[in-house]
DRENVEXZA-809323 format. One record per residue (C-alpha): x, y, z; chain. Coordinates in steps of 0.001 Angstrom, whole numbers. Layout:
<atoms>
x y z unit
X Y Z A
...
</atoms>
This chain:
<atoms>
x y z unit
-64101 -19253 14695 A
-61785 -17080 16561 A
-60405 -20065 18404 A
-59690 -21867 15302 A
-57753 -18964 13439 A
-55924 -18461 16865 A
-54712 -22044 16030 A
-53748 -22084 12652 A
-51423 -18666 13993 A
-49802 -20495 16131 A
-49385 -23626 14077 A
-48193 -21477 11016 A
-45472 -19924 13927 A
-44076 -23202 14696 A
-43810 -23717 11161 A
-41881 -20515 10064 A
-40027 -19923 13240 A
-37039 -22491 12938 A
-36101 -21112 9543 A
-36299 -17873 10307 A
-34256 -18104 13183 A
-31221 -20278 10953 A
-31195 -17374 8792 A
-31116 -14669 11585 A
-29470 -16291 14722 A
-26420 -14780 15730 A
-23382 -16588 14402 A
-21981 -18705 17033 A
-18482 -17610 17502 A
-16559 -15541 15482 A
-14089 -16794 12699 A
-10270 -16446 14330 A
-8241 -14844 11838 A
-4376 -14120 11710 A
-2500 -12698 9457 A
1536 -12208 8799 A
805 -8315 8191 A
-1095 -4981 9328 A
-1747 -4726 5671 A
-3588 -8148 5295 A
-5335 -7768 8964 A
-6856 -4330 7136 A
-8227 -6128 4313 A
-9319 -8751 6159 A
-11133 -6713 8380 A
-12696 -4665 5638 A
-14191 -8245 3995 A
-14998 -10330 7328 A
-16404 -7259 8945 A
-18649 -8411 12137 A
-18121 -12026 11334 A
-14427 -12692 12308 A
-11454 -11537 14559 A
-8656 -10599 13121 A
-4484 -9953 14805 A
-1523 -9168 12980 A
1881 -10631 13935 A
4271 -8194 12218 A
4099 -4493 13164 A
3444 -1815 10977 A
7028 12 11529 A
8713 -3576 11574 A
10414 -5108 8737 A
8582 -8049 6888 A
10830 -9798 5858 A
12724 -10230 9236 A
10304 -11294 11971 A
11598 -13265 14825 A
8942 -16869 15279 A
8699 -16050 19077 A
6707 -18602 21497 A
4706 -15152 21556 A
3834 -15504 18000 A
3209 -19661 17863 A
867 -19384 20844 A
-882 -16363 19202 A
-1671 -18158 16002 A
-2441 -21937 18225 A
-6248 -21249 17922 A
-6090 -19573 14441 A
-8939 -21157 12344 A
-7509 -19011 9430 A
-3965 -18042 8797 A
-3040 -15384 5689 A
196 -14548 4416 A
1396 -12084 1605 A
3112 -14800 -598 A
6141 -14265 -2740 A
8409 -15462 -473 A
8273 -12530 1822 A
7599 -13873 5418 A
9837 -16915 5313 A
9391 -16698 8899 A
5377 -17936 8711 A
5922 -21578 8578 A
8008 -21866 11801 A
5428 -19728 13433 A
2569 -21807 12152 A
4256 -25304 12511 A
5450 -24326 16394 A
1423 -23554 17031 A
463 -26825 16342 A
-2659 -26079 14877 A
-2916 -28475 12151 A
-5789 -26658 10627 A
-3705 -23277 9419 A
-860 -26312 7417 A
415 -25128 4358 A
-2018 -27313 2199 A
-5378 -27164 4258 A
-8277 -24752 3441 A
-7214 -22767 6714 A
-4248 -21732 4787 A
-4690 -18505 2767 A
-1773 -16283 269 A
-3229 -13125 -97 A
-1271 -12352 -3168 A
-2507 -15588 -5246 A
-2673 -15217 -9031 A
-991 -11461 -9238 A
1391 -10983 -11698 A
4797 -9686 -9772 A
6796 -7450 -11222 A
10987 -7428 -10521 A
11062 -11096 -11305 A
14514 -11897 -11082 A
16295 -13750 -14186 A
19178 -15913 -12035 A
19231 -17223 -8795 A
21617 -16732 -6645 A
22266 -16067 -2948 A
25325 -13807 -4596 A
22642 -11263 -5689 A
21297 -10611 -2089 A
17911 -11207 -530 A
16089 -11839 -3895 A
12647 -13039 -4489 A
12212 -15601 -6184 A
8281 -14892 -7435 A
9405 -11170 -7890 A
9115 -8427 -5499 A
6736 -8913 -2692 A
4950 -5809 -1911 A
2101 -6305 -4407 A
-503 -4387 -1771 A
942 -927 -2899 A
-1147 -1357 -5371 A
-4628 -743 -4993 A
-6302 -2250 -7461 A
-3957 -5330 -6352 A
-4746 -4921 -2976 A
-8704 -5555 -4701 A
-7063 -9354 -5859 A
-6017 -9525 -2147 A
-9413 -8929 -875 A
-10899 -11342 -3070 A
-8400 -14020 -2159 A
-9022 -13631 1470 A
-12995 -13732 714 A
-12699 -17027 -942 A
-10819 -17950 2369 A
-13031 -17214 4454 A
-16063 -18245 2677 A
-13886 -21733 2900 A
-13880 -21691 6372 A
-16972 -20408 7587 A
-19864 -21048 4264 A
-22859 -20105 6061 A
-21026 -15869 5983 A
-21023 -16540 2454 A
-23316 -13940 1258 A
-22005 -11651 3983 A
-18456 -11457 2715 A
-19351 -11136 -1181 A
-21126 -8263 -272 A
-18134 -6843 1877 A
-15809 -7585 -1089 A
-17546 -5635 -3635 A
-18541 -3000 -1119 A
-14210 -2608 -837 A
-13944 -2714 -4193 A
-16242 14 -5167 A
-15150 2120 -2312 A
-11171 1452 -3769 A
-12147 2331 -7331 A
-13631 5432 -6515 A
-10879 6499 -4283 A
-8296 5771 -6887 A
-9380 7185 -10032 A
-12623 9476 -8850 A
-16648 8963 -10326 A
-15594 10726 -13265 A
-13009 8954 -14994 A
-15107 5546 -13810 A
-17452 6573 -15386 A
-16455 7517 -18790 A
-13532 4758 -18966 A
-14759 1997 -16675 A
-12645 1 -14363 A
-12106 -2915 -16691 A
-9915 -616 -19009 A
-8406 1471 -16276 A
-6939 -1446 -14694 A
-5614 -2677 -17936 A
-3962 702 -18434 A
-2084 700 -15143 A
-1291 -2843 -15428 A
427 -1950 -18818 A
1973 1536 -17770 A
194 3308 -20353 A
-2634 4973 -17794 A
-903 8261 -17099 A
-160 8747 -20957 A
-3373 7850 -22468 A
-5102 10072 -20087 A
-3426 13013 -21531 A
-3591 11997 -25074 A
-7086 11323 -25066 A
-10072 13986 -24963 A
-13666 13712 -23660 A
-16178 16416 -24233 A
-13369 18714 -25539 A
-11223 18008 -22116 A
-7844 15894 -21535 A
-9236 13080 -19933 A
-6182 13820 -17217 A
-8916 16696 -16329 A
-11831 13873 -15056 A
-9107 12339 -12466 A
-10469 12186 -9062 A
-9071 11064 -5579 A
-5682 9282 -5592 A
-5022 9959 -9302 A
-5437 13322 -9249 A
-3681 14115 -5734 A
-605 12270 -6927 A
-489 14125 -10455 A
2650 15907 -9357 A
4138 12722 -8918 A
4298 12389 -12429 A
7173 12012 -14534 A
8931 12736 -11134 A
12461 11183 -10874 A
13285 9290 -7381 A
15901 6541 -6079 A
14324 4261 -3751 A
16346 2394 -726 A
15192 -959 -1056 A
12662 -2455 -4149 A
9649 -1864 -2288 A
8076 825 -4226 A
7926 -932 -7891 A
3552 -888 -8109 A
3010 2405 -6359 A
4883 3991 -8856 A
3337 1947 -12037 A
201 3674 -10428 A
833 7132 -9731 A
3593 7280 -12867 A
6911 8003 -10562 A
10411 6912 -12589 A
12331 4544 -10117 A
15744 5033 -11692 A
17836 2013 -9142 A
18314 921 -5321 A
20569 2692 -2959 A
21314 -1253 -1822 A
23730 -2760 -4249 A
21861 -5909 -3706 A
18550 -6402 -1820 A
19432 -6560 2164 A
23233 -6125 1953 A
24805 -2288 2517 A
26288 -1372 -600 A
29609 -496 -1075 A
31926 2383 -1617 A
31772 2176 -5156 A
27924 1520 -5859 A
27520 4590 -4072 A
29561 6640 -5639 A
27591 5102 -8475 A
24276 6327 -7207 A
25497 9535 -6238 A
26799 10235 -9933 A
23471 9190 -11153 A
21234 11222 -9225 A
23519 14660 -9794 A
23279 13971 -13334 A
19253 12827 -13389 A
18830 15863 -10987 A
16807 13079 -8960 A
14613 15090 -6211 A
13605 11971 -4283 A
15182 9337 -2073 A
12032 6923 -925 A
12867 4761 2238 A
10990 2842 4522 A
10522 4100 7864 A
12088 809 9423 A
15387 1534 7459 A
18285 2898 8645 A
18311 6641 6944 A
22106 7474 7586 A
23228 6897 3962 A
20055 8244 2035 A
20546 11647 4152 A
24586 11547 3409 A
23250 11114 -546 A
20536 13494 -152 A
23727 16710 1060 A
25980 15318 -1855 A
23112 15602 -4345 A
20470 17340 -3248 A
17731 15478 -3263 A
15249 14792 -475 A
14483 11994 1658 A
10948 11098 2367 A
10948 8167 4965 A
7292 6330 4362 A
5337 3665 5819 A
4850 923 3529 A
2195 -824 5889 A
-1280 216 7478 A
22 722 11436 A
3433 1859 9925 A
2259 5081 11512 A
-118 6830 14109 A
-3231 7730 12317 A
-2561 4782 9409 A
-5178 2556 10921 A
-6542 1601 7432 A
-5866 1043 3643 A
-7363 4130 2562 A
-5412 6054 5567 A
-2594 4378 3979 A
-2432 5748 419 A
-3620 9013 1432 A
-887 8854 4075 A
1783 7849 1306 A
347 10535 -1208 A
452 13173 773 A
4597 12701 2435 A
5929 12438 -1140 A
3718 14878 -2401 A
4926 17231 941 A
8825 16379 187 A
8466 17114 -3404 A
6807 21062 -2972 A
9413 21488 -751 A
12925 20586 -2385 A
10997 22573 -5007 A
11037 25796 -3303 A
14580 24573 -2156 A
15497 25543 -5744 A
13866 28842 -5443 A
15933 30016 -3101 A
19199 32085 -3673 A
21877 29156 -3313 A
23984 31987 -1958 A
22169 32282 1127 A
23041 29703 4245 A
19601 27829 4664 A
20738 25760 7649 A
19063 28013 10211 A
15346 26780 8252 A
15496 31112 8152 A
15471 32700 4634 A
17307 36298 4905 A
15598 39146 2990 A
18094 41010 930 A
18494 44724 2048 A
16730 47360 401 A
17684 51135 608 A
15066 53117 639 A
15122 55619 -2782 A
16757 58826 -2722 A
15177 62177 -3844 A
17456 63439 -7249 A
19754 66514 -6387 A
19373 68492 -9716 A
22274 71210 -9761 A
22326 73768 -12439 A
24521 76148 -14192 A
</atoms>
């Protein structure tokens, strides 16, 4: 009896073995990955997880749209099995990297070929083409991933990209997508205001501009529903309303977001210096908007916005627009705090800027304490 049962065990175990191991075998190498940007090799990372290695060509601090297609860069992406870009015409640079690899499976055309910013709506489209009007692009501007719940669409577009390439993660990689997504949510808007307004009508409220304004028309339980904002939202509420110029059209869907007026471009035209005239221009504007804010990307050359920031007074925040654009920006998350937090920093302190006497020389970074006598006793005198 025992010898028969001991058997059918190991009978059953032959049986059930193989498929358990197909399920749980290790996976046999891990899905190569590149990607144009630090900002796509972060979202890649946070949906392929422990399934896939991932390198970024472009540096953080580097500008996008000007990367040189090194040898370095073609032999780097030769054994790619899956190559991402931004889209939007922003790395014109990607095909002569990927063409020089040779690796005919990352072709513009094949399922190793993956645009991160697939089906978003841009915003800046231009209405005429022309090489007169500067470096203009043609699908709008490019930097859809300063928007979080966009950068969501991008993580969802490089999960059906990978899930091309490598089926059996399938599973693996949904679960890593909505895991992101839940974790961006809550960081943008806080538990609260998810769950009163729900994520489907939030994101049509930012995507229509009318987020910032319905929140404090609205009420819930005899509260501005401004007063349930969590995490980004209600970190960048100073932000609000706030005036700023920006160097280059970068900053378009951060400030749809977080409700910051982008009143023009310090460029005349996208990637050509502007000239005497546009910047009187500019400077004319921002004395008479009283603009506090001059945004420019830390790979940007800051010598003009600091020469407008003395005629006008406004400050200049330099930012990273990319995850690696600084130390300690080793993530998406690190990234919008990161941003969040500078222009949040710049803006508290042109603010006391204002507070002080304008009498007073402030160049020394030392504010001088008027002198105070100390009080006399009163000589009375009489008759």
């Amino acid at each position: 009896m025992h010898a028969s049962t001991r058997f059918l065990c190991i009978a059953l175990a032959a049986l059930i073995t193989p498929s358990a191991a197909s399920v749980c075998a290790p996976q046999a190498r891990k899905i190569r990955v590149v990607c144009t940007l630090p900002t796509l090799k972060a979202l890649a990372s946070e949906v392929g997880g422990e399934r896939v290695v991932v390198t970024a060509l472009a540096k953080g601090d580097q500008d996008p749209h000007f990367v040189t297609p090194t040898p370095v860069l073609m032999r780097d992406t030769r054994e790619a099995d899956l190559f991402i870009e931004n889209g939007f015409s922003l790395e014109l640079w990607a095909d002569q990297v990927v063409n020089g690899s040779g690796n005919a499976r990352i072709f513009r055309g094949t399922p190793g070929r993956a645009v991160a910013g697939e089906g978003i709506a841009a915003l800046e489209v231009p209405q005429v083409l022309s090489r007169e009007f500067g470096d203009i692009h043609p699908q709008g501007n490019p930097h859809v991933w300063l928007d979080p719940l966009q950068a969501k669409v991008m993580a969802a577009n490089i999960c059906e990209a990978l899930k091309r390439i490598d089926p059996a993660g399938a599973v693996y990689y949904d679960s890593r997508r909505d895991d992101f997504s839940a974790r961006i949510d809550t960081a943008l808007f806080g538990p609260e205001l998810l769950k009163i307004i729900g994520i489907q009508k939030l994101t049509r409220l930012v995507w229509s501009g009318q987020l910032l304004s319905f929140l404090a028309d609205n009420q819930f339980g005899g509260k501005p529903l401004a007063a349930y904002a969590g995490g980004w939202l209600k970190a960048a509420q100073p932000l609000s309303g706030v005036k700023a110029y920006e160097f280059h059209k970068v900053w378009a869907y951060f400030a749809r977001v977080f409700g910051i007026q982008l009143l023009g471009t310090i460029e005349e035209r996208p990637g050509i210096p502007p000239g005497p005239q546009h910047v009187r221009q500019v400077t004319e504007t921002m004395r008479a908007a009283k603009v506090p804010l001059i945004l420019v990307d830390n790979f940007y050359d800051p010598a003009l916005p600091n020469s407008l920031a003395r005629q006008t007074g406004a400050a200049v925040v330099i930012l990273p627009n990319q995850v690696e654009g600084e130390p300690g920006v080793a993530s998406y998350f690190a990234l919008m705090d990161r941003l969040i937090a500078k222009i949040n920093e710049a803006l508290q302190a042109k603010s006391l800027d204002a507070q002080r006497d304008p009498a007073i020389p402030q160049s020394s970074g030392i504010r001088i304490k008027p002198l105070r006598l100390p009080e006399l006793p009163c000589l009375c005198f009489s008759n």
